[in-house]
C-alpha positions in Angstrom: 0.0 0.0 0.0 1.3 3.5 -0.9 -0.8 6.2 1.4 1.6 8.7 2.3 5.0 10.1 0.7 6.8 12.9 0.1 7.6 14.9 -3.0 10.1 18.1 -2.1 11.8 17.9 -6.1 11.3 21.4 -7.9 9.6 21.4 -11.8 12.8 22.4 -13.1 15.0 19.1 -10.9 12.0 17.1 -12.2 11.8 17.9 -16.2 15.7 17.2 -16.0 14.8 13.8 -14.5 12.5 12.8 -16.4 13.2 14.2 -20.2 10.3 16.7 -19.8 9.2 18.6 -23.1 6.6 20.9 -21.9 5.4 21.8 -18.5 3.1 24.9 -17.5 4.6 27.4 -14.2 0.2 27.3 -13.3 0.4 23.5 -12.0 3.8 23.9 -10.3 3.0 22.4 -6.7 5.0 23.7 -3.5 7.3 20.8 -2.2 5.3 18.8 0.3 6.9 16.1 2.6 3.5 14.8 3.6 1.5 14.2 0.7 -1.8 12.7 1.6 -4.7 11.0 -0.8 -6.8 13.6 -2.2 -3.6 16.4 -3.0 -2.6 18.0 -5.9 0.7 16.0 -7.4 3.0 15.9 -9.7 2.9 13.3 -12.7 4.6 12.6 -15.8 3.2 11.3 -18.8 3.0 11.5 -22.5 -0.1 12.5 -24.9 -0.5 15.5 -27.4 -0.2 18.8 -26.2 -3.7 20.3 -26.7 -4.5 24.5 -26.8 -2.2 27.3 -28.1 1.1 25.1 -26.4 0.7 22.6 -29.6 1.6 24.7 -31.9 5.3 24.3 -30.7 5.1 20.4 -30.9 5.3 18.1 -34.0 2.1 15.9 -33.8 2.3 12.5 -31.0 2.6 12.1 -27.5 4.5 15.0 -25.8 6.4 13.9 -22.5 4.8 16.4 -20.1 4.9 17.1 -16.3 1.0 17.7 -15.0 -0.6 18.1 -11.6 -3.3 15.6 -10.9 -5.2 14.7 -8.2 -4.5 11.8 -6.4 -7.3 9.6 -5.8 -8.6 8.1 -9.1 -12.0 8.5 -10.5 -13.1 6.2 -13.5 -14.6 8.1 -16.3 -18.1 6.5 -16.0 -18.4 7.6 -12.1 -21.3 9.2 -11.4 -19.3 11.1 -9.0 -16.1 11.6 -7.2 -16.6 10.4 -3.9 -14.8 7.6 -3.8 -11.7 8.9 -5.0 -10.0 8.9 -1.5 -10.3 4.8 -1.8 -8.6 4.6 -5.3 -5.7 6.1 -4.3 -4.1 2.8 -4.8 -4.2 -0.5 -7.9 -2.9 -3.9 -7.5 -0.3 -4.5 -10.1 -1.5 -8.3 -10.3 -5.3 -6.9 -11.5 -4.8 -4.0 -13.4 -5.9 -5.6 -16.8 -9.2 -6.8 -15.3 -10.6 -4.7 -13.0 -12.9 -2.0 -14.4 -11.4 1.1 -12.6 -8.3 0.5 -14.2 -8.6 -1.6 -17.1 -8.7 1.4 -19.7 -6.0 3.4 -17.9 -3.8 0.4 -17.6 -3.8 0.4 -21.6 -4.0 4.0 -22.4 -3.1 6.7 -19.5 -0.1 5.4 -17.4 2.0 7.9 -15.4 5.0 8.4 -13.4 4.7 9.8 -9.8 7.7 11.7 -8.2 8.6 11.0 -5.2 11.8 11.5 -3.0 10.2 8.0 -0.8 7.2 7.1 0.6 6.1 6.0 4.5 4.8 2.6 5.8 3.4 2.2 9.4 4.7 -0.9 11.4 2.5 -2.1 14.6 3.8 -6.0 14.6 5.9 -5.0 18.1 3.3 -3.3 19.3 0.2 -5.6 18.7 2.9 -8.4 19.9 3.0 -6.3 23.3 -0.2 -5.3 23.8 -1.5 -9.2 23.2 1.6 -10.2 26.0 -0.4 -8.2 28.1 -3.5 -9.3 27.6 -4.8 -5.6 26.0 -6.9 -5.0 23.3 -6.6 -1.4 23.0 -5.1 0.0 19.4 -1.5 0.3 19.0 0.6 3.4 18.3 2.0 2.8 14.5 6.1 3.4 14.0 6.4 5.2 10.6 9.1 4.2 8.5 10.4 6.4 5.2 12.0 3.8 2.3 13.6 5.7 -0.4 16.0 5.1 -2.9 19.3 3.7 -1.4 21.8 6.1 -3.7 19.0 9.6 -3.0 17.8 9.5 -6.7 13.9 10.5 -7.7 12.1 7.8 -7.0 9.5 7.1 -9.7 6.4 5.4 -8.9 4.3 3.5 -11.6 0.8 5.1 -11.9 -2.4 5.8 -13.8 -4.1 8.9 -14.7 -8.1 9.2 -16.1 -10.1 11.8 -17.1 -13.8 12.6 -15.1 -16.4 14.6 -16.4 -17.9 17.1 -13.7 -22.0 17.0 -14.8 -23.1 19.2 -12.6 -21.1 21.9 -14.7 -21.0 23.6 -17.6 -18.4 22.5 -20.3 -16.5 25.8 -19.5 -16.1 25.8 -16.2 -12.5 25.7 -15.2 -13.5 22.6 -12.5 -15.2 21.0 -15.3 -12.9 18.2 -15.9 -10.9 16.3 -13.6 -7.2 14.7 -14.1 -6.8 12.1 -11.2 -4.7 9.5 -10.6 -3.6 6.4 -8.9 -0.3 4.7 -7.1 0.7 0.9 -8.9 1.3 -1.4 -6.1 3.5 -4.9 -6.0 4.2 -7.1 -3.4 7.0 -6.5 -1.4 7.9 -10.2 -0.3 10.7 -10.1 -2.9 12.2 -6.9 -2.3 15.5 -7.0 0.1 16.6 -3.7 1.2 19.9 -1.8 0.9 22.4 -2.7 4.0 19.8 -5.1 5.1 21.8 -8.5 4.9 23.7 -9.5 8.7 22.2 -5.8 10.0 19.9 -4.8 12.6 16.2 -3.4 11.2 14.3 -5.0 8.4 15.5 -7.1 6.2 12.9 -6.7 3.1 10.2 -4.2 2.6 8.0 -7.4 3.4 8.8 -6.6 6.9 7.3 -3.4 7.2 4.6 -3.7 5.2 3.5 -6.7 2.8 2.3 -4.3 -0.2 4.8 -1.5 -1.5 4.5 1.4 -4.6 5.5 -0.6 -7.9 9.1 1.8 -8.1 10.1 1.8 -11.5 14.0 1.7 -12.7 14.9 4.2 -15.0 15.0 1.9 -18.0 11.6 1.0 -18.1 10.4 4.8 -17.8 10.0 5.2 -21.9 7.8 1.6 -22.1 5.2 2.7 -19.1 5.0 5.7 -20.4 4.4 5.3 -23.8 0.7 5.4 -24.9 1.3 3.2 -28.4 1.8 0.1 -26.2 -1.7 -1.5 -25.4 -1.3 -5.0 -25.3 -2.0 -5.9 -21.8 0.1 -9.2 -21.9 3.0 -6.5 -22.9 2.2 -4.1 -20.8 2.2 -6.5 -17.5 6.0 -7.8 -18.4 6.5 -4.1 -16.7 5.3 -4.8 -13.5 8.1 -6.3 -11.9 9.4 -5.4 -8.2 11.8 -3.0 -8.1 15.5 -5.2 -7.6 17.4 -6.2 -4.3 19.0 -3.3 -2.6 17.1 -0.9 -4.5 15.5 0.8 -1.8 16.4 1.4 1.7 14.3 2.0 4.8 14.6 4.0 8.3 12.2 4.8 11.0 10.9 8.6 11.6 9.4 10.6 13.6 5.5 10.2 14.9 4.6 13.2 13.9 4.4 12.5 10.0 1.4 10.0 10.9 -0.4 13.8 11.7 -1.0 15.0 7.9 -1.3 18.9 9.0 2.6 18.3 9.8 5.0 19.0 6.2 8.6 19.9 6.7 11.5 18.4 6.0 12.5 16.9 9.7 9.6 14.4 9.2 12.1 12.5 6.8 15.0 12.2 10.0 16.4 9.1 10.2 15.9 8.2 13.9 18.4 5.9 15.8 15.5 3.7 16.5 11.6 2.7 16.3 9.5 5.4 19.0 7.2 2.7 18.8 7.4 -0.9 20.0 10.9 -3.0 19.6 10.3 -4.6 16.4 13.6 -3.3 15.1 
């Protein structure tokens, strides 16, 4: 699962990533190191540039950097309410579930990140039943990020919803949303993990994980001329061993009206529990 992460890279840091052709300064977002289901983020894709802009691009997809909302909501919705649930898609049923299916073809993303949180309660549920207590355990956050401090890109997909209740005009009248790829993390050993103290795999901390995509397979996801979902899903692999790396944080990121950068501290050792 993928509910929290943070995203402090500029526009500019970002287009140089990524191999950006066009971008707009109107959807540059302020860095966030908290961002929660429903925000504003950054995305990159490819499709024509539509308006005025296409004048300055040949004809085809356009590798652009867009702000979306994040929480996706299927073209056929009758409305967006259930946005904040689809905020994350199983990489194993993308090419059959109905939310996704068309996206999963057509409208894949990237979503920049600089790493994302998972909450750990195993030592504290483990305590708590020692003790013969039922009462809901405080969660240890933990930040994973990529091991050598690169972007990390997360595999997603973007739609298109049609507001009804407004005119055709309205500046609200079409929504961009999007959702966070997930994989399973059982096959995923972390950076410095092997002989050390802390978790060993992202398994360990939580059993689902963003689907983090390597570099090389940026240009495949992204581009909208393969459709073939048999194709498509030879993409979907875990990101490799040692890829990522993982600390524990501070509480207070588990509070999304907190955003600065000491959320991302590396603490000596869980607040929570004794898992680690």
């Amino acid at each position: 699962m993928c509910g929290r992460y943070a995203a402090s890279r500029g526009p500019e840091e970002l287009v140089g990533a990524f191999g950006v052709q066009q971008w707009e300064a109107r959807e540059t977002l302020a860095p966030s190191w908290n961002v929660a289901p429903t925000a504003r983020v950054h995305a990159v894709l490819e499709r024509p540039v539509k308006g005025e802009a296409a004048a300055a691009f040949p004809p085809g997809p356009v590798r652009q950097l867009r702000a979306l909302r994040w929480g996706l909501v299927p073209s056929w919705a009758k409305s967006p309410e259930g946005a904040a649930k689809m905020i994350n898609a199983r990489s194993e049923t993308l090419h059959e579930k109905p939310s996704f299916r068309a996206a999963f073809a057509a409208r894949r993303c990237l979503l920049p990140g600089d790493g994302y949180f998972e909450w750990v309660t195993a030592a504290a549920e483990r305590q708590l039943e020692e003790q013969g207590r039922k009462k809901r355990p405080r969660k240890q956050p933990y930040f994973v990020t990529p091991a050598d401090g690169s972007v990390m890109a997360m595999a997603g997909l973007y739609e298109f919803w049609r507001d009804p209740t407004l005119p055709p005009d309205h500046p609200e009248a079409w929504w961009v949303t999007c959702t966070v790829v997930t994989t399973d993390a059982e096959t995923t050993p972390l950076a410095g993990a092997a002989g050390g103290e802390g978790p060993q795999s992202l398994a360990d901390i939580h059993p689902r994980m963003p689907l983090v995509l390597t570099p090389d397979r940026w240009d495949a996801w992204l581009d909208p001329a393969r459709t073939d979902p048999d194709d498509l899903r030879t993409l979907l692999e875990p990101p490799p061993a040692g890829m990522m790396r993982a600390h524990p944080v501070p509480t207070e990121v588990s509070n999304v009206r907190n955003n600065g950068p000491e959320l991302l501290t590396e603490l000596a050792a869980p607040e929570v529990g004794t898992l680690f």
